[in-house]
MIDOSE-1310 file (N, C-alpha, C; in nm, 2 decimals, decimal comma, always signed):
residues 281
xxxx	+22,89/+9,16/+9,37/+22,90/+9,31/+9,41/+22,93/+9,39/+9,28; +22,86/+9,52/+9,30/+22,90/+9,59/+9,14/+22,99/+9,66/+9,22; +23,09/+9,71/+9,08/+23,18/+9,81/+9,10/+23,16/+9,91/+9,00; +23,23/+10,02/+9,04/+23,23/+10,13/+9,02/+23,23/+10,13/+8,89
xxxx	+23,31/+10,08/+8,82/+23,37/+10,05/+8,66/+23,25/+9,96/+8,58; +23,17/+9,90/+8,65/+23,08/+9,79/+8,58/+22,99/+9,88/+8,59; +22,95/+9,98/+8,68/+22,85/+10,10/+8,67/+22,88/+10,19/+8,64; +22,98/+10,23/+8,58/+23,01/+10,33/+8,47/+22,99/+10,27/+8,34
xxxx	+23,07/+10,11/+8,32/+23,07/+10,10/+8,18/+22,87/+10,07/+8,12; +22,81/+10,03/+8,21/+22,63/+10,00/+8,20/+22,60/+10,14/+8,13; +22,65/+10,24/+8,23/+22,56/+10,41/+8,16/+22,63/+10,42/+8,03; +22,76/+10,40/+8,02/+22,81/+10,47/+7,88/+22,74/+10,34/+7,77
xxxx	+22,73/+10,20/+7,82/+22,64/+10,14/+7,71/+22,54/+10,18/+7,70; +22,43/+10,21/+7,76/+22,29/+10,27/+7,79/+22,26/+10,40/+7,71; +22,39/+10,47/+7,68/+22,40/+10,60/+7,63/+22,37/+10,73/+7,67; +22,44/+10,71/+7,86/+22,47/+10,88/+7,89/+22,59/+10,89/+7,81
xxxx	+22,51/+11,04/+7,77/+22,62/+11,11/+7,68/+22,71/+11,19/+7,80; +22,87/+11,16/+7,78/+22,95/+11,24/+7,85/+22,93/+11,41/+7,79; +22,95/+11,46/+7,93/+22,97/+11,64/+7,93/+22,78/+11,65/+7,93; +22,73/+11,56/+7,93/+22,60/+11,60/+7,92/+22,46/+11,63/+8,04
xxxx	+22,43/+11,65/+8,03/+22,33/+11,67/+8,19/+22,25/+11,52/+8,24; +22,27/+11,50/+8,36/+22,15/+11,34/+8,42/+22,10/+11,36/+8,53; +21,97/+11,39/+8,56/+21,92/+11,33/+8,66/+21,88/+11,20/+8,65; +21,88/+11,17/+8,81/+21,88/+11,03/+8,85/+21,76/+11,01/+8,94
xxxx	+21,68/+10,92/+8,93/+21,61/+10,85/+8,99/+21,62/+10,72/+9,04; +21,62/+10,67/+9,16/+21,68/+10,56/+9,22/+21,66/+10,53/+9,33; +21,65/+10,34/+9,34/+21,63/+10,25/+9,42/+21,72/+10,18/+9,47; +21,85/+10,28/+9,57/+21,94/+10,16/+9,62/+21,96/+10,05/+9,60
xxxx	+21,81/+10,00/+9,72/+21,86/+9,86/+9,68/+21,86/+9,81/+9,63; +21,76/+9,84/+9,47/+21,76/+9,75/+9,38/+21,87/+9,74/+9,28; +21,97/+9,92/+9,32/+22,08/+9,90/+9,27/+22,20/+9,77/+9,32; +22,17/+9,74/+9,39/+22,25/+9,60/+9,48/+22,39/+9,70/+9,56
xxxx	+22,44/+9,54/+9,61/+22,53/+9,61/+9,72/+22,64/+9,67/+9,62; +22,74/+9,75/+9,60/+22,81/+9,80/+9,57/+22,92/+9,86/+9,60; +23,04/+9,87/+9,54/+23,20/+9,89/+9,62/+23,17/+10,03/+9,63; +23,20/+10,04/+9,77/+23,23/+10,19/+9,80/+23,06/+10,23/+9,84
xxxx	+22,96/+10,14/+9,87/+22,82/+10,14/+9,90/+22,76/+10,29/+9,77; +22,74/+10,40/+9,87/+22,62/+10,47/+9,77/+22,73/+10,60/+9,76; +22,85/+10,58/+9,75/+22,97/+10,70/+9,72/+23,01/+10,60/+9,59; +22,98/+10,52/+9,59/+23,03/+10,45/+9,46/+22,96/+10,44/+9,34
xxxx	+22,83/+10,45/+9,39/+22,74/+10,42/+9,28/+22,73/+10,58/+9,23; +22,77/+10,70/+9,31/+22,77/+10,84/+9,29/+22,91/+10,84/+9,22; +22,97/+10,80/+9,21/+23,15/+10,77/+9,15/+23,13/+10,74/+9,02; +23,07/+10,61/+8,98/+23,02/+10,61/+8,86/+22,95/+10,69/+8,75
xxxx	+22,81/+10,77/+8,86/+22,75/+10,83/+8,74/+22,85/+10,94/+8,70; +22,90/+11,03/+8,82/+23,00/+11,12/+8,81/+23,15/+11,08/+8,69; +23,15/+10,97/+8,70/+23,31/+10,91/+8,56/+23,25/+10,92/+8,47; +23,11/+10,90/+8,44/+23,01/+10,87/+8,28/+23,04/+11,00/+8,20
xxxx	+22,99/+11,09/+8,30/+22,98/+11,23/+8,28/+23,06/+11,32/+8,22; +23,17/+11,21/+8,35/+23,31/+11,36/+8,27/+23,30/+11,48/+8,40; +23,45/+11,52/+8,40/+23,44/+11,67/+8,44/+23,35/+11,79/+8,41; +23,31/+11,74/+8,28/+23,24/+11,86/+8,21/+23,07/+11,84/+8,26
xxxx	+23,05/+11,75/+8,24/+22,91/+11,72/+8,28/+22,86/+11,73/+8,45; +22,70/+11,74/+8,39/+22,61/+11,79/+8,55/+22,54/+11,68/+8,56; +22,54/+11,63/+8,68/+22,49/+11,56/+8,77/+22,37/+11,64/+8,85; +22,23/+11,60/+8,85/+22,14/+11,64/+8,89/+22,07/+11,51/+9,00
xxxx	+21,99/+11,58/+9,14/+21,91/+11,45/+9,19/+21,80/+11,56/+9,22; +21,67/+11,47/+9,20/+21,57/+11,52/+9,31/+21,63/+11,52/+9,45; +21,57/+11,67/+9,52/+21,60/+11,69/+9,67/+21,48/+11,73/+9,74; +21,31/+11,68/+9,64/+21,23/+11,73/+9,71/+21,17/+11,68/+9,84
xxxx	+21,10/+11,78/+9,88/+21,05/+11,75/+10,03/+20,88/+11,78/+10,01; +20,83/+11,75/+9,93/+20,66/+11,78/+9,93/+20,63/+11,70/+10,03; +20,63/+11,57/+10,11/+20,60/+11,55/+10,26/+20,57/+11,65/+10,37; +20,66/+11,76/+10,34/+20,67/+11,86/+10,42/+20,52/+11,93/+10,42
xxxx	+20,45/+11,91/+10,38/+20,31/+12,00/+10,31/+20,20/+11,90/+10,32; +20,24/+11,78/+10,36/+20,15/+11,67/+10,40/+20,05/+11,71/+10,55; +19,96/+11,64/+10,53/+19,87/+11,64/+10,66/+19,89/+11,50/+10,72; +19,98/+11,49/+10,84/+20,01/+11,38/+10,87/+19,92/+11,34/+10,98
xxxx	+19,87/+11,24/+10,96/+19,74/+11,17/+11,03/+19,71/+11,02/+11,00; +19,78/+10,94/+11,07/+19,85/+10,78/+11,06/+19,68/+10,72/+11,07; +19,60/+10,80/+11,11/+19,43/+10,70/+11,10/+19,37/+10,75/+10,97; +19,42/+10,82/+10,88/+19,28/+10,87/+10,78/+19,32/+10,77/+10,68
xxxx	+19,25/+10,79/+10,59/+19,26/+10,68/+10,45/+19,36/+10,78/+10,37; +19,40/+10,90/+10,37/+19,47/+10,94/+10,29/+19,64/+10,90/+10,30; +19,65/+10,89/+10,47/+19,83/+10,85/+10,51/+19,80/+10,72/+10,46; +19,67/+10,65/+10,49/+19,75/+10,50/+10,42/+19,76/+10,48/+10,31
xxxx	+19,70/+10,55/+10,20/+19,72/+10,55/+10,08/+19,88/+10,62/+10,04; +19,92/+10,68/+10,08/+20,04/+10,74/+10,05/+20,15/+10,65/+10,07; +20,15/+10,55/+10,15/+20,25/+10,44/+10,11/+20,43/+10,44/+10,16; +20,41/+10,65/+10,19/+20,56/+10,64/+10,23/+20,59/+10,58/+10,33
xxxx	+20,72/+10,55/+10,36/+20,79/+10,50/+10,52/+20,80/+10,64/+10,57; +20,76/+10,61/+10,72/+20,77/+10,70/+10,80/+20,89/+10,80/+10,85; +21,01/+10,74/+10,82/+21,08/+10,84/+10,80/+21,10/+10,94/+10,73; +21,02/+10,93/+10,62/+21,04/+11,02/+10,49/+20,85/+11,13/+10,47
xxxx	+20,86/+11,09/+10,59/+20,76/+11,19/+10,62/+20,80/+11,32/+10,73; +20,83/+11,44/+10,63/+20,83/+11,56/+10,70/+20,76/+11,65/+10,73; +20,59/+11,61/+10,76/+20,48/+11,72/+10,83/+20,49/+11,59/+10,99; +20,57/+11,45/+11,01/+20,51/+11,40/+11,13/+20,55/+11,47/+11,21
xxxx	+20,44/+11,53/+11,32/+20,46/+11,57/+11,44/+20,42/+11,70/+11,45; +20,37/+11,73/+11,34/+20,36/+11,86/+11,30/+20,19/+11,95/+11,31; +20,12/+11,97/+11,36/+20,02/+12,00/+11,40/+19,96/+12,08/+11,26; +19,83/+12,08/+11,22/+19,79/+12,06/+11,10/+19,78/+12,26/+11,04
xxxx	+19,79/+12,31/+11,14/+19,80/+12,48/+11,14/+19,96/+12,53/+11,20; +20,04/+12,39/+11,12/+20,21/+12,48/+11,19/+20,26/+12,51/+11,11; +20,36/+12,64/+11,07/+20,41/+12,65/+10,94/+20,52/+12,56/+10,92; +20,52/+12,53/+10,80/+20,63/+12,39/+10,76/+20,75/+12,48/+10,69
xxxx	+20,88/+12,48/+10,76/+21,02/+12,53/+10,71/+21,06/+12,42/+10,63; +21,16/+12,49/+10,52/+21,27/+12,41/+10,42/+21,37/+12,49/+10,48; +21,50/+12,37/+10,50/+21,61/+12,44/+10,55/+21,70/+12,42/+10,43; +21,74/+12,45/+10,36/+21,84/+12,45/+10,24/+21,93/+12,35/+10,31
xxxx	+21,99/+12,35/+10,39/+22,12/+12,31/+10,44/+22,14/+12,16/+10,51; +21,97/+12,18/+10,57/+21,95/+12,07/+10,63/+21,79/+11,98/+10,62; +21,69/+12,03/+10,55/+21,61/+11,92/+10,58/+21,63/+11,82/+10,43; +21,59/+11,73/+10,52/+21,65/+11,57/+10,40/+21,55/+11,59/+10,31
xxxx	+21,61/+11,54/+10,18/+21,51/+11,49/+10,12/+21,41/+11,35/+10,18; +21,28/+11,40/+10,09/+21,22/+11,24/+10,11/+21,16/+11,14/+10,01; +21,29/+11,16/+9,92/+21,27/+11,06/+9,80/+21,39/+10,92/+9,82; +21,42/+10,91/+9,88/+21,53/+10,81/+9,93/+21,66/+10,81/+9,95
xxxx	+21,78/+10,72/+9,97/+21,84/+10,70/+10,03/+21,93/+10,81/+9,93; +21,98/+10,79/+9,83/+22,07/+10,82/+9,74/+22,06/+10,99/+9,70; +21,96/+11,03/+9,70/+21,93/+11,18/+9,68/+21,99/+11,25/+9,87; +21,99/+11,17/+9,92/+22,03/+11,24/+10,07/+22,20/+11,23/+10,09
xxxx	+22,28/+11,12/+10,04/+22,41/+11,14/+10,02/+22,46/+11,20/+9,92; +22,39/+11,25/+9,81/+22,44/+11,32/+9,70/+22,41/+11,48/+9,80; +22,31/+11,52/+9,87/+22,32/+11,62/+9,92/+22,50/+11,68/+9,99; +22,51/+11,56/+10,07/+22,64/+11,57/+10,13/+22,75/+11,59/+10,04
xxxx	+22,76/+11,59/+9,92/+22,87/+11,59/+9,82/+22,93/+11,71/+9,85; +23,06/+11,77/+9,83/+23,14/+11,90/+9,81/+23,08/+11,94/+9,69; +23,04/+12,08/+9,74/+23,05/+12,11/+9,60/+22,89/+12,15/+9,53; +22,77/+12,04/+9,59/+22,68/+12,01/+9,55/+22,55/+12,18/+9,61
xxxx	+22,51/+12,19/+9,53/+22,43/+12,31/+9,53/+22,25/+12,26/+9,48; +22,20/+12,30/+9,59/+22,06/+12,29/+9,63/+21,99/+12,41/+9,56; +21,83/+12,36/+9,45/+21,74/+12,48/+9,44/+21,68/+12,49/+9,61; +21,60/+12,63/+9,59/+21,55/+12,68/+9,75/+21,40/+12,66/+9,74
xxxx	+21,33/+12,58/+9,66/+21,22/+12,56/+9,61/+21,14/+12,47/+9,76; +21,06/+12,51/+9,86/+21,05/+12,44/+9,96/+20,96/+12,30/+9,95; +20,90/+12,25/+9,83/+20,87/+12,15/+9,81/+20,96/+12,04/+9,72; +21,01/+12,11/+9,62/+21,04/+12,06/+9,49/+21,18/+12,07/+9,42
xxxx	+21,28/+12,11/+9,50/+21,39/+12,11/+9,53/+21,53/+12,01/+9,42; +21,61/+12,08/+9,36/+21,69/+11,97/+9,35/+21,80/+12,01/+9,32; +21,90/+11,93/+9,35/+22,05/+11,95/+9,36/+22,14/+11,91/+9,26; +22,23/+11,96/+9,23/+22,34/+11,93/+9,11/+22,48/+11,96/+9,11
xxxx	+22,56/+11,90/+9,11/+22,70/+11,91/+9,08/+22,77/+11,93/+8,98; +22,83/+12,02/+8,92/+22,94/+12,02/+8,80/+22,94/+12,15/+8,72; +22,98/+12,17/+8,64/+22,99/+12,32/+8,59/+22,82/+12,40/+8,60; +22,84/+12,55/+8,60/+22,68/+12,53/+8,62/+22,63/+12,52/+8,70
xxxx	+22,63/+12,45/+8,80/+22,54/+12,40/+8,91/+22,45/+12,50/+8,97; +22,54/+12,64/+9,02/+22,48/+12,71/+9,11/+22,35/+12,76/+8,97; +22,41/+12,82/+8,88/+22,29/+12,89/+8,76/+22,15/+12,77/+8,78; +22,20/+12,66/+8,72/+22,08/+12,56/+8,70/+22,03/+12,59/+8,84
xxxx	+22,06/+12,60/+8,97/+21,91/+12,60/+9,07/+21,90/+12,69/+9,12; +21,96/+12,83/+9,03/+21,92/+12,97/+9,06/+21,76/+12,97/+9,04; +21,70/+13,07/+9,12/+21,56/+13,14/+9,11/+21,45/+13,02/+9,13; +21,47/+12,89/+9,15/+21,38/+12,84/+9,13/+21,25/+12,80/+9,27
xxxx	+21,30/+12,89/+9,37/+21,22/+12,97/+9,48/+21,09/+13,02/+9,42; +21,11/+13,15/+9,32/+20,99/+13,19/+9,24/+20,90/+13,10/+9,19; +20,92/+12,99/+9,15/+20,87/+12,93/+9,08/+20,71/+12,88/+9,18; +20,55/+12,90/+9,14/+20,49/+12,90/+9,26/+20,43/+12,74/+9,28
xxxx	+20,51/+12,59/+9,18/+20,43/+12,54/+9,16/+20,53/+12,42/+9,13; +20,65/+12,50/+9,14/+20,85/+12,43/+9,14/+20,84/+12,37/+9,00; +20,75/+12,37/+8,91/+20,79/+12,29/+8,80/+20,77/+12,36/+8,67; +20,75/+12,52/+8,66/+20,68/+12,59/+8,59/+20,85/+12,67/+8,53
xxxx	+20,83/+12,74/+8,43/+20,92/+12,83/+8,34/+21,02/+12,87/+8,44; +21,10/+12,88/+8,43/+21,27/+12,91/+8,47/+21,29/+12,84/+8,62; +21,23/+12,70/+8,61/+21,24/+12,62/+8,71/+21,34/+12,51/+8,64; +21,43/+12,43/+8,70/+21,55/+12,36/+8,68/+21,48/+12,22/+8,58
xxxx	+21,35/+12,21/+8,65/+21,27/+12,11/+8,57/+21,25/+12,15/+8,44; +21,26/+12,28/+8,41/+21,25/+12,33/+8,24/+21,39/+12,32/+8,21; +21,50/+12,38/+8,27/+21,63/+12,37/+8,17/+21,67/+12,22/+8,16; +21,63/+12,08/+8,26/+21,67/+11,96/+8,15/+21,61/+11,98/+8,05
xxxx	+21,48/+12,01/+7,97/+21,44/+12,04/+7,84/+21,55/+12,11/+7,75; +21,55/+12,21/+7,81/+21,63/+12,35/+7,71/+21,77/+12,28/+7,70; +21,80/+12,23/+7,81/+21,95/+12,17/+7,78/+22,03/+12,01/+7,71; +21,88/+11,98/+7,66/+21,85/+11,81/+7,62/+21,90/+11,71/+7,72
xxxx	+21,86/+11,71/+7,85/+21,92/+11,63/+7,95/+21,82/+11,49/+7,93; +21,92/+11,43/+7,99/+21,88/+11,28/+8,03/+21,82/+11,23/+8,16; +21,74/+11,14/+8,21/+21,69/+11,10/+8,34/+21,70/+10,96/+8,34; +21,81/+10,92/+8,45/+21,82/+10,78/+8,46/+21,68/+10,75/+8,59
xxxx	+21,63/+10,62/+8,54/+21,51/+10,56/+8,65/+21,59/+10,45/+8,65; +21,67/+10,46/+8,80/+21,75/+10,33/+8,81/+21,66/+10,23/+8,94; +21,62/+10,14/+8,91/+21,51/+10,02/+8,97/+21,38/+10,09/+9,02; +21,32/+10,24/+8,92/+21,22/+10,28/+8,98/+21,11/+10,31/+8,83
xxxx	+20,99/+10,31/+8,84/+20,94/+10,32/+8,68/+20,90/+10,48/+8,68; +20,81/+10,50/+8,55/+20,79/+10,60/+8,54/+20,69/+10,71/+8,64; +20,62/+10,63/+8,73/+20,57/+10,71/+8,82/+20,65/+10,80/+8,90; +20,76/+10,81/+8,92/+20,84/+10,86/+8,99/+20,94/+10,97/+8,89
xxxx	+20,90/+10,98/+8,79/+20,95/+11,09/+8,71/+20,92/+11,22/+8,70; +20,95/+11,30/+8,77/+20,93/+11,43/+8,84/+20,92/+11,52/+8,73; +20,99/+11,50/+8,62/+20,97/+11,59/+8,46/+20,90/+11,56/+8,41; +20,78/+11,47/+8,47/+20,67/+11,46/+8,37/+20,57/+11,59/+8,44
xxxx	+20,57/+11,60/+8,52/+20,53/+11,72/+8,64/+20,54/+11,89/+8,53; +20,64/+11,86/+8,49/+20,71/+12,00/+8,38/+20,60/+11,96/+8,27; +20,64/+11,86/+8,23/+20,59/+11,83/+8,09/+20,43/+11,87/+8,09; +20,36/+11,81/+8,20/+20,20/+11,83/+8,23/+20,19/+12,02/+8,19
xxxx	+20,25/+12,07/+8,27/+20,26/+12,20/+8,37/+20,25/+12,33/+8,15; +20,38/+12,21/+8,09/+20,41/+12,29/+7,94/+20,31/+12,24/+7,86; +20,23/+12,11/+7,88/+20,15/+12,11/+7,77/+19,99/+12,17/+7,79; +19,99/+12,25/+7,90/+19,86/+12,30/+7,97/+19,87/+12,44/+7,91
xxxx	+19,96/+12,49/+7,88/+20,00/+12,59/+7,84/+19,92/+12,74/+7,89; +19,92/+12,69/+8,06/+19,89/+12,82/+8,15/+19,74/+12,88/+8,11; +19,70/+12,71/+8,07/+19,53/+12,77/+8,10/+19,45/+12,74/+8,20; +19,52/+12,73/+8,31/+19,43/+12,68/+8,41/+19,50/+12,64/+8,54
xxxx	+19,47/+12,70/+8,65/+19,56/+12,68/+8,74/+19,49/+12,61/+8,83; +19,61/+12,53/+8,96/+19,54/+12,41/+9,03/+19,52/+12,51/+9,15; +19,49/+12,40/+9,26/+19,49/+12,44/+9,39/+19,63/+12,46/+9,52; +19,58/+12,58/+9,57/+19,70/+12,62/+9,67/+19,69/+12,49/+9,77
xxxx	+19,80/+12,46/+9,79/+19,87/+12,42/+9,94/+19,83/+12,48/+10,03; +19,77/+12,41/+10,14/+19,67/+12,51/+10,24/+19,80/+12,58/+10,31; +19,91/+12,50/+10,36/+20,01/+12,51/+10,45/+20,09/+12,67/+10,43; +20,13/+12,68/+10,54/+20,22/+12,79/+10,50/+20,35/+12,77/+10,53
xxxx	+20,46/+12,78/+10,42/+20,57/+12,76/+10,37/+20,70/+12,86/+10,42; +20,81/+12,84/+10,45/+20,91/+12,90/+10,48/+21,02/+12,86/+10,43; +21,14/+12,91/+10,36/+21,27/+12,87/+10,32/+21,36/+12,95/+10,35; +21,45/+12,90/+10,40/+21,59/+12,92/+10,43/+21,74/+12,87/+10,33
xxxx	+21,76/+12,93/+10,33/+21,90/+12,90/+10,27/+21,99/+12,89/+10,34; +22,10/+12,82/+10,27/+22,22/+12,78/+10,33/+22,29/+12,88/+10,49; +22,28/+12,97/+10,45/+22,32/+13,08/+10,54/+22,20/+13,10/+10,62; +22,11/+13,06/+10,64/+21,99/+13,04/+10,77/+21,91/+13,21/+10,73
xxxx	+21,92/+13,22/+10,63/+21,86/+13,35/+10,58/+21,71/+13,31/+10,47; +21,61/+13,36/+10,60/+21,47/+13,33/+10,50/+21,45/+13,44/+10,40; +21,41/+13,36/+10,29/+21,38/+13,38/+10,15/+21,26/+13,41/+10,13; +21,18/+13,48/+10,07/+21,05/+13,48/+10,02/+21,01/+13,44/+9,92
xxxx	+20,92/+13,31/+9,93/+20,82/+13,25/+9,85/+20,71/+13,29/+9,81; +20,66/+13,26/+9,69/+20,49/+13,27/+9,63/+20,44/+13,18/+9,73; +20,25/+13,17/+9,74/+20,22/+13,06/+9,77/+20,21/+12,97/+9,68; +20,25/+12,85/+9,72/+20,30/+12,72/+9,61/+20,14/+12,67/+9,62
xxxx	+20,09/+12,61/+9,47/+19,99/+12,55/+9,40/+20,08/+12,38/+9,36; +19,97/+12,33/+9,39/+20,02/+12,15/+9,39/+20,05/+12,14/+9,23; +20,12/+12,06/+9,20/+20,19/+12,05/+9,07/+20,09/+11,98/+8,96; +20,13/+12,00/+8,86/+20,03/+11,96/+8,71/+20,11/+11,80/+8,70
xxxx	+20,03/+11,73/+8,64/+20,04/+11,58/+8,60/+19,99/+11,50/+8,73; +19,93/+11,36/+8,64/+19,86/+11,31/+8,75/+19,95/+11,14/+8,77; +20,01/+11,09/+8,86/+20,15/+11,04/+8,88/+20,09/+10,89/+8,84; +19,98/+10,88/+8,88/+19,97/+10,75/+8,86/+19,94/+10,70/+8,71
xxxx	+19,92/+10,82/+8,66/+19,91/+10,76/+8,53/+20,03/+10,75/+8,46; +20,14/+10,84/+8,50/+20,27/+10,79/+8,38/+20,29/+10,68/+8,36; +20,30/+10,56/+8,39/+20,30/+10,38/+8,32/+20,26/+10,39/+8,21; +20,14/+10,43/+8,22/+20,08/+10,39/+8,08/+20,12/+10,53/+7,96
xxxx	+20,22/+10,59/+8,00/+20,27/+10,72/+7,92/+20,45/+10,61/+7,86; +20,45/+10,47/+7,88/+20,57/+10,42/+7,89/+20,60/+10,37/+7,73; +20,46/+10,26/+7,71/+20,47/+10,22/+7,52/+20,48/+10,32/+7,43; +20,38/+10,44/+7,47/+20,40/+10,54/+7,36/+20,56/+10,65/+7,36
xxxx	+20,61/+10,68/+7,49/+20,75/+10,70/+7,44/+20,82/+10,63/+7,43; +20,84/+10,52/+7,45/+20,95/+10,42/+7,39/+20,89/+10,41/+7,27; +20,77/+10,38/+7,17/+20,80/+10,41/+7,06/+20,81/+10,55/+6,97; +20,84/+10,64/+7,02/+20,92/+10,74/+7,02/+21,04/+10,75/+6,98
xxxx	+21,07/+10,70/+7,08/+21,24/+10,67/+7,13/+21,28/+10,81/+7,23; +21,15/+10,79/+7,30/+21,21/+10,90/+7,43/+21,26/+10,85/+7,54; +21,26/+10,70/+7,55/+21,30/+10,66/+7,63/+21,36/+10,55/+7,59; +21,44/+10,43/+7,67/+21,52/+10,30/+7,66/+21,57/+10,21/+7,77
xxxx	+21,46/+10,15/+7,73/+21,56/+10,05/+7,86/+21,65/+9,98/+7,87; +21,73/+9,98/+8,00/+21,88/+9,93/+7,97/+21,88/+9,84/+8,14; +21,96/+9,81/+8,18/+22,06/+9,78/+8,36/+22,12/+9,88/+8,42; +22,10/+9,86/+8,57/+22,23/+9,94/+8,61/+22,23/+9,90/+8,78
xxxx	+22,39/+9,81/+8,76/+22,35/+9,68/+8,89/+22,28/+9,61/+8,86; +22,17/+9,57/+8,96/+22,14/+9,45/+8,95/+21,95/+9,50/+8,92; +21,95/+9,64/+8,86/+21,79/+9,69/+8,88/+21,80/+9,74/+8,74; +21,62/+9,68/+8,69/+21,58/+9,71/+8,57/+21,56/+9,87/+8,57
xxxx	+21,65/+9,94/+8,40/+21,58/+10,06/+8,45/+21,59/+10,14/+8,31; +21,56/+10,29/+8,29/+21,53/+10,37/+8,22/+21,61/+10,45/+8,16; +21,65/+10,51/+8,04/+21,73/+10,61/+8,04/+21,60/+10,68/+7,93; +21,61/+10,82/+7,98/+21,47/+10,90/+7,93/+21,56/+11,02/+7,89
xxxx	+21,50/+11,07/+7,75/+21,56/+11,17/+7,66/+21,41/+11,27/+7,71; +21,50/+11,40/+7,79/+21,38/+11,49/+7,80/+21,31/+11,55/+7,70; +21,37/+11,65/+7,62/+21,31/+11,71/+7,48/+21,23/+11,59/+7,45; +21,26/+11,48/+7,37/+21,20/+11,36/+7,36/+21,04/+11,37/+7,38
xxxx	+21,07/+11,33/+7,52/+20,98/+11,32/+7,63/+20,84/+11,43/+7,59; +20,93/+11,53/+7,56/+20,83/+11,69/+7,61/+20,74/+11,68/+7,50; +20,80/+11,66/+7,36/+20,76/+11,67/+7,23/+20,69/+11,58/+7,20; +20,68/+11,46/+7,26/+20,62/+11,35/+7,23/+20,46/+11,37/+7,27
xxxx	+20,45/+11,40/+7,44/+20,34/+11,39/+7,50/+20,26/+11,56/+7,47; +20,37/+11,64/+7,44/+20,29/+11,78/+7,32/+20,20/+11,69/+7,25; +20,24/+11,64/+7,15/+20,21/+11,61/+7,00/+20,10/+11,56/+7,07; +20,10/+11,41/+7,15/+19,98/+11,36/+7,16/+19,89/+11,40/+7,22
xxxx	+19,89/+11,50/+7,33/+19,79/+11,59/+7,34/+19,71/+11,72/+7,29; +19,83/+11,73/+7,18/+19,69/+11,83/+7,04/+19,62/+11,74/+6,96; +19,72/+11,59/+6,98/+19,62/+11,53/+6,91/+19,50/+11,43/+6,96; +19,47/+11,49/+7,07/+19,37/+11,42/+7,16/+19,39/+11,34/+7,20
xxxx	+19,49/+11,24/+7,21/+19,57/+11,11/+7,27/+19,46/+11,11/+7,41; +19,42/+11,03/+7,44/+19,37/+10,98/+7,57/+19,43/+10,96/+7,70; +19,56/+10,90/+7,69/+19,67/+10,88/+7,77/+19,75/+11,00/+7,82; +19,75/+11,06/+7,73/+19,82/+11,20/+7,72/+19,74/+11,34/+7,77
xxxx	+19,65/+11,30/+7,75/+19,50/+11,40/+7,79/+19,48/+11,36/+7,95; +19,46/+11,23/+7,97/+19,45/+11,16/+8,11/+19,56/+11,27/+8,24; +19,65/+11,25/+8,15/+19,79/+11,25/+8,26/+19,80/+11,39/+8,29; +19,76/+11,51/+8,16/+19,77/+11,66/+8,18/+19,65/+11,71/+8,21
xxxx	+19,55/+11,66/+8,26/+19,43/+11,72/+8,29/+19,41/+11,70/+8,45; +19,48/+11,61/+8,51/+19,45/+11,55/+8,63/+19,58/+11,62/+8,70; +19,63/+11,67/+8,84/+19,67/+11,71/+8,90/+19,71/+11,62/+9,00; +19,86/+11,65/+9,11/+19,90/+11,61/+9,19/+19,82/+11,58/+9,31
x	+19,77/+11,51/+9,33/+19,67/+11,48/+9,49/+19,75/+11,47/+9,59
């Protein structure tokens, strides 16, 4: 069983910087069983950190915007478990609400008890959402409602850049890295926009008070390609692999990250070109 202390001391070897910013990406169970189950393994990243440091999770809900239809070739392709589908049941012309307060995420187990944390403060972004704890908190997921596309300029996905944050991928790879999403979105450099979300969108905040949204456009980067975005930043050094528990995993330097796949895509990189030209399906 890991403890608390063996998953604190993994990140400070791995090198989260204390007082520093982390989101986290993660596979329960490939984090293993653990003391104090998934308050412990949040105990941890929280000791690494420090008082001073922010704790970030994805809290998105893009499910919600799904066309749920268990016979087409596109639900089977999609691969989610059916719980973590938030358009089921939902008739293809119904408007899809974000409740700040209450609808779960549907990125897994660990982003849904970090919701429950005291303290913890949710962006109102009705796809693309994410939450964070520690000084700061409420600023970082200020405004990011405006945002028409959740990953564009004064979206929380740009201040890990501005703030040199880190992204742990604990037993998950890089397809699942939501700042590459940003990264696509900055090295496009607003010459070309995607397609609207047919759906029509609603958010609520904590206090059951709806907000006004843009209509949200599907996000820049195309997911299946980040793997092969993995040799060229690790030799970089935007990235490193380390443990944490019993799951192979990631620790990703954002700036890093941003600057790296810049570079390669002025300089026509193929991989790099691939990933920022193709869009979220």
């Amino acid at each position: 069983m890991n403890t608390i202390r063996q998953l604190r001391d993994e990140l400070a070897e791995a090198g989260v910087r204390p007082r520093g910013v982390l989101m986290v990406h993660s596979s329960l169970k490939r984090i293993g069983e653990t003391e104090q189950g998934a308050e412990g393994v949040l105990a941890a990243l929280r000791e690494v950190l420090g008082p001073e440091g922010l704790l970030v999770f994805p809290a998105q809900t893009y499910t919600l915007a799904h066309i749920h239809d268990p016979g087409s070739d596109r639900c089977r392709r999609c691969g989610y478990p059916a719980r973590f589908c938030l358009a089921r049941g939902l008739p293809l012309e119904a408007p899809r609400c974000f409740h700040a307060a209450s609808t779960p995420a549907c990125v897994g187990v660990l982003p849904n008890v970090f919701l429950k944390t005291p303290g913890v403060c949710r962006s109102l972004h009705p796809l693309y959402s994410v939450a964070a704890v520690g000084p700061g908190a409420a600023e970082f997921v200020a405004g990011h409602e405006q945002c028409d596309s959740g990953y564009g300029p004064g979206s929380p996905w740009e201040k890990l850049a501005e703030r040199g944050a880190q992204v742990l991928l604990a037993g998950v790879g890089l397809e699942v890295l939501s700042f590459l999403h940003f990264v696509a979105e900055a090295v496009s450099g607003g010459q070309r926009a995607n397609p609207y979300f047919a759906c029509e969108l609603h958010v609520f905040d904590r206090d059951g008070r709806e907000v006004p949204v843009p209509p949200q456009r599907r996000p820049f980067g195309y997911s299946a390609a980040c793997p092969e975005l993995q040799p060229v930043l690790a030799k970089a050094g935007a990235l490193r692999p380390c443990r944490f528990g019993t799951a192979p995993a990631l620790l990703v330097e954002c700036r890093a990250t941003l600057e790296t796949v810049r570079t390669l895509s002025g300089n026509g990189g193929e991989k790099a070109k691939q990933y920022c030209t193709e869009y979220y399906k």
